[in-house]
C-alpha positions in Angstrom: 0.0 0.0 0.0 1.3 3.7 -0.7 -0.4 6.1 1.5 0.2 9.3 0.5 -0.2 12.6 2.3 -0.1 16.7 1.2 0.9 19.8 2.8 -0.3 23.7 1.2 2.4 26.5 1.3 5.4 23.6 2.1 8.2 26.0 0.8 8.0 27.9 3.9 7.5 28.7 7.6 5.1 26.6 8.8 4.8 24.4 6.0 7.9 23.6 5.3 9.0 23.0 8.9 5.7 20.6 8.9 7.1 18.9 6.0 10.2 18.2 7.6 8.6 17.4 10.5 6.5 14.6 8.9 9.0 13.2 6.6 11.7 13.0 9.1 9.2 10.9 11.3 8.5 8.4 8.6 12.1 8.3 7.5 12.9 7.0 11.1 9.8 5.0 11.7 11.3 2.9 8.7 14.5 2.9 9.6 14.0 1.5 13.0 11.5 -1.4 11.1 14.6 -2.6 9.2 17.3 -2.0 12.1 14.8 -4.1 13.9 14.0 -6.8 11.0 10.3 -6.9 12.2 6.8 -6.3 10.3 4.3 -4.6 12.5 1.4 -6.1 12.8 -0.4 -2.3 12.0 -0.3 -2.5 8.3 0.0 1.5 7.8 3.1 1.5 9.8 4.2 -0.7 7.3 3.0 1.3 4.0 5.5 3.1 1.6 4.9 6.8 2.0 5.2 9.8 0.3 4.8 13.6 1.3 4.1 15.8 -1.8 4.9 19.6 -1.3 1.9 21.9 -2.6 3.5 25.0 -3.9 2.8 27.3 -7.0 6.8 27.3 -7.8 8.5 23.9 -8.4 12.1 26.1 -8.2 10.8 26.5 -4.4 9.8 23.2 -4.0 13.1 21.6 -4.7 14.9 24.2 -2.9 12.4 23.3 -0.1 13.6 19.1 -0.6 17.1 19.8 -1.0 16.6 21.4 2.4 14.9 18.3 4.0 16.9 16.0 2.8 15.0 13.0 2.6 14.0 10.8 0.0 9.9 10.3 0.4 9.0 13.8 -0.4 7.4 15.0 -4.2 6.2 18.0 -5.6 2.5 18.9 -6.9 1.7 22.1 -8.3 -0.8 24.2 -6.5 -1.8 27.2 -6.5 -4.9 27.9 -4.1 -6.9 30.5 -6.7 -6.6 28.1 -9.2 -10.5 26.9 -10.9 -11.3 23.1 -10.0 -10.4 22.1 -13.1 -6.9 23.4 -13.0 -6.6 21.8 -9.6 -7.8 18.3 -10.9 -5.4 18.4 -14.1 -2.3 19.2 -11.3 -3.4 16.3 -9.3 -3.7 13.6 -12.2 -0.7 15.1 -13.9 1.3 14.7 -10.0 0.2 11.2 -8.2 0.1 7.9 -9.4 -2.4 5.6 -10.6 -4.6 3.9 -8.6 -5.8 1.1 -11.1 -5.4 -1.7 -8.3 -6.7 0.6 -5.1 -3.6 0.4 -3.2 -3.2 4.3 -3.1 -4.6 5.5 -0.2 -4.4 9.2 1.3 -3.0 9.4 4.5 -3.5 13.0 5.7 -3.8 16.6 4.8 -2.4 19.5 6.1 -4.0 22.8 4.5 -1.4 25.3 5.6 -2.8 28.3 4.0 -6.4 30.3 3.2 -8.0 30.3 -0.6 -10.8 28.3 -1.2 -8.5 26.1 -3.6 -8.0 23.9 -0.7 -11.5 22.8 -0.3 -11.6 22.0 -4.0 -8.2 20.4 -3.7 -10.0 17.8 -0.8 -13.4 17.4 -2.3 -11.3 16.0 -5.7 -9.0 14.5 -3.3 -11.0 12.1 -1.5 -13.2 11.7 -5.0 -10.2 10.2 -7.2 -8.2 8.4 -4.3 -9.0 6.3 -1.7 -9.1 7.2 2.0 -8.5 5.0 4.9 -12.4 4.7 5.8 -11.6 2.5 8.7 -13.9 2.6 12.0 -10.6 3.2 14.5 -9.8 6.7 14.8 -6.6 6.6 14.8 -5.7 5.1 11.0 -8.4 6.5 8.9 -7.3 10.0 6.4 -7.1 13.0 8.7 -7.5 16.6 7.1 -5.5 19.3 9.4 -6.6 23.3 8.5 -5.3 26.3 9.3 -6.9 28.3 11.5 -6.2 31.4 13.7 -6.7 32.7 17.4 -7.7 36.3 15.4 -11.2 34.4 14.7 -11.9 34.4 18.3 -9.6 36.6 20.6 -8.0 39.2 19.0 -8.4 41.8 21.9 -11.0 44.9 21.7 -12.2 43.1 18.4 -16.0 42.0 18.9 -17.5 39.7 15.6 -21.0 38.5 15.8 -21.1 35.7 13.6 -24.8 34.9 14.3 -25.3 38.3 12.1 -22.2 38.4 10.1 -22.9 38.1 6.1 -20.5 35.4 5.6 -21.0 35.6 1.7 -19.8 39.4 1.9 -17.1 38.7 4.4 -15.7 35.7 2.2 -16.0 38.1 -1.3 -14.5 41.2 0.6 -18.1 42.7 -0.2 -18.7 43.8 3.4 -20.3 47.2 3.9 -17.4 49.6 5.3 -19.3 50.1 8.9 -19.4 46.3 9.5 -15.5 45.8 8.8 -14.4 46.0 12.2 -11.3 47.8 11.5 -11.0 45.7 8.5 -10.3 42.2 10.2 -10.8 40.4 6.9 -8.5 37.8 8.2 -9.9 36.8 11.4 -13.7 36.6 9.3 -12.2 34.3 7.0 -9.8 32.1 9.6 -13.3 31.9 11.3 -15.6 31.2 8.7 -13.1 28.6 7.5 -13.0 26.6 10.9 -17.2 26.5 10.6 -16.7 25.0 7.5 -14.7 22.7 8.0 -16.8 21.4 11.1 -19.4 21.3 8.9 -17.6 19.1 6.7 -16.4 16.9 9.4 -20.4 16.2 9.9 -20.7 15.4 6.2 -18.2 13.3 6.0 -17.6 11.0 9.4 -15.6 8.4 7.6 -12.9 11.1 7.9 -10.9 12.8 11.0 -11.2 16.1 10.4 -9.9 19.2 12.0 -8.6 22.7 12.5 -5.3 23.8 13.9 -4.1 27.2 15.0 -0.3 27.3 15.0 -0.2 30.1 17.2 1.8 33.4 17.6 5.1 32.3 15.1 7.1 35.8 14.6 9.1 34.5 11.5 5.9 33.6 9.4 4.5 36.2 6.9 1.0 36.5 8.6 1.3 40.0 9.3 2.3 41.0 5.0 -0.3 38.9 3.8 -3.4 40.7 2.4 -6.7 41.4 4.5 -4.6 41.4 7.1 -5.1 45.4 8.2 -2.8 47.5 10.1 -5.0 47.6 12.9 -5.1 43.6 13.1 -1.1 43.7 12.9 -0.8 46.2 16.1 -3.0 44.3 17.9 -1.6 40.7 16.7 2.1 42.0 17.6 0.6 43.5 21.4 -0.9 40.4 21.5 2.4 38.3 21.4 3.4 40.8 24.0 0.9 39.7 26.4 0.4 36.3 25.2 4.1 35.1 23.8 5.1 33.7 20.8 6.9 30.8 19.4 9.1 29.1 17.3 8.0 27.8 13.8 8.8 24.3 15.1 6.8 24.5 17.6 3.8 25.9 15.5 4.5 22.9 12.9 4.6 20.7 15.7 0.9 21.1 16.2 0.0 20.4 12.5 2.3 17.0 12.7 0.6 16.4 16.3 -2.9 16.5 15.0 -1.9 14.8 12.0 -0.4 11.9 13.3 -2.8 12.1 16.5 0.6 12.1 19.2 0.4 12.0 22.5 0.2 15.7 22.5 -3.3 15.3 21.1 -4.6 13.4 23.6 -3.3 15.3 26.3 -4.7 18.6 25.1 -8.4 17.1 26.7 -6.7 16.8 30.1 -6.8 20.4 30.4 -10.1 20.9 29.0 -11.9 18.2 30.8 -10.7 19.5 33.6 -12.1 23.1 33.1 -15.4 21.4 32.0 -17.9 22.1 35.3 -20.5 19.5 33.7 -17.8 16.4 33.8 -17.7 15.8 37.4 -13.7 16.4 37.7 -13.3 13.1 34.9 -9.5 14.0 33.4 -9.8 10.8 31.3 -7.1 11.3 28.3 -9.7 10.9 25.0 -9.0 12.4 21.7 -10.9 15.5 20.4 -13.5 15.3 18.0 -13.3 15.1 14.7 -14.5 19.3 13.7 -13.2 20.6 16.8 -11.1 23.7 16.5 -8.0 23.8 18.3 -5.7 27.0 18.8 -4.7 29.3 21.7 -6.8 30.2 24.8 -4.7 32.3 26.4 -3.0 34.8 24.2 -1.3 33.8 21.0 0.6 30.6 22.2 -0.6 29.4 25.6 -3.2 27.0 26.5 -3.8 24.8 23.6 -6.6 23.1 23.3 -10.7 23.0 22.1 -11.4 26.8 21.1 -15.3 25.8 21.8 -14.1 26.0 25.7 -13.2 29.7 25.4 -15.7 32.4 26.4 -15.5 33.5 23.1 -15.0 30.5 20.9 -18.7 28.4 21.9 -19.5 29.4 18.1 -17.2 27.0 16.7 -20.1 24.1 18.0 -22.9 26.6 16.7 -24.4 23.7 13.4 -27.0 26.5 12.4 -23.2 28.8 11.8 -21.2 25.4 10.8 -24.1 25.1 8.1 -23.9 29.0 7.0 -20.4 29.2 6.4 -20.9 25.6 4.5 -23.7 27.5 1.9 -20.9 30.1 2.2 -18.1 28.9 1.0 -19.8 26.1 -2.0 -21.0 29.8 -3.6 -17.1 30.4 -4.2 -16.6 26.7 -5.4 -16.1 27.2 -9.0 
């Protein structure tokens, strides 16, 4: 079996540190099967694997392997603005057949905005097989990118109960409804109700979304939509609230991705804040839709945004269901 698995915007920051991440993990998993001469009895451990690096420049791409080092990584053309069609003719042009089924995706991690990335899954899962399997932990995870500005970027209120999601999505939004023109934080929130909408649709899948945190040496803050105003208050932000390293970040995409023992840990703290659950700290994973990102500040206190006092929309189907309608009118 070949199980293969994609990460968006790989040629840098947190992609790229993701990719190394993730390759370097199955480079020594294998290595220690053959220092060890033994075939584990969980078949996917024993899979060949391949990592394919989703960037629009193939020059970056390689620069981006070279870097790595290792020998399971690939390159797909993507570019996120791209029409469906475009995306489909990358994919079939990039992976290999699947005549005989024994392709399977392994994961997903969508390390950047544009709705090219939901196209890029829907055709994804449509042409290749994914790991369907009743156990949690070996059926085709999809990790998106989400933000902390969707929820608690400070003196910032957004009412997504009223919010045109359509308008905020197309940049459309009456000036006076802007909020200092947080187009990012709309969108990084919009985003996460989608994709917990999709989790619904689609439970033979582990599905969810990831906040790397505060990470200084990213371009978040040059990006566009991203105003002025959101930058100041971002950067005092990671005053108050600290920031961290890009491996760090990364390390929460690979995490969620490979379901660690991070993962599992992150519902010890929120169990334990939970008044209904009678003090039970019992170490389970979190669901499949739940949004995970900082609760206090930019980088402290990971775990389920839904336990924030301003992140209970994230659970909200009536909003997971508006952002879906949403984001299929931009699905071209």
């Amino acid at each position: 079996m070949v199980r293969l698995y994609f990460i968006t915007g790989a040629n840098s920051g947190c992609g790229l540190e993701a990719a190394r991440q993730l390759s370097i993990h199955f480079s020594q998993q294998q290595e220690n099967q053959v220092e060890n001469n033994n075939v584990n009895n969980d078949e996917s451990i024993n899979d060949k694997v391949k990592i394919y690096l989703l960037c629009r420049s193939e020059e970056k791409a390689n620069e981006a392997m070279a870097d790595i080092g290792t020998s399971n990584l690939e390159y797909m053309k993507f570019d996120a603005y791209d029409d469906s069609e475009t995306i489909r003719e990358n994919i079939c042009l990039s992976l290999p057949p699947n005549d005989d089924n024994k392709v399977v995706i392994g994961g997903i991690i969508l390390n950047a905005g544009g709705f090219g990335h939901a196209i890029l899954v829907n055709h994804l899962i449509s042409m290749y097989k994914i790991d369907d399997k009743a156990n949690t932990t070996t059926r085709t995870r999809i990790v998106a990118v989400g933000s902390e500005a969707s929820f608690a970027s400070p003196g910032i209120t957004m009412d997504y109960k009223t919010a045109s999601f359509v308008e905020h999505l197309s940049g459309t939004v009456a000036y006076k409804d802007r909020s200092f023109g947080i187009d990012y934080g709309w969108t990084k929130g919009i985003l996460a109700l989608y994709w917990a909408a999709f989790a619904r649709r689609h439970p033979e899948l582990y599905v969810i979304t990831v906040s790397p945190g505060a990470v200084s040496n990213t371009k978040l803050f040059t990006q566009e939509g991203v105003s002025p105003f959101l930058r100041g208050i971002a950067r005092l932000s990671q005053c108050l609230g600290g920031n961290h390293t890009v491996e760090e970040g990364a390390k929460r995409y690979v995490d969620a991705l490979l379901l660690s023992n991070d993962v599992y840990n992150i519902n010890i703290i929120v169990d334990s804040n939970n008044e209904n659950n009678n003090g039970d700290v019992t170490q389970h994973l979190p669901a499949s839709g739940n949004f995970l990102a900082s609760r206090k500040g930019f980088t402290k206190d990971y775990g389920n945004v839904a336990f924030h006092k301003k992140g209970g929309f994230v659970t909200d189907i009536k909003l997971q269901d508006k952002a879906w309608d949403a984001v299929n009118q931009f699905l071209l």
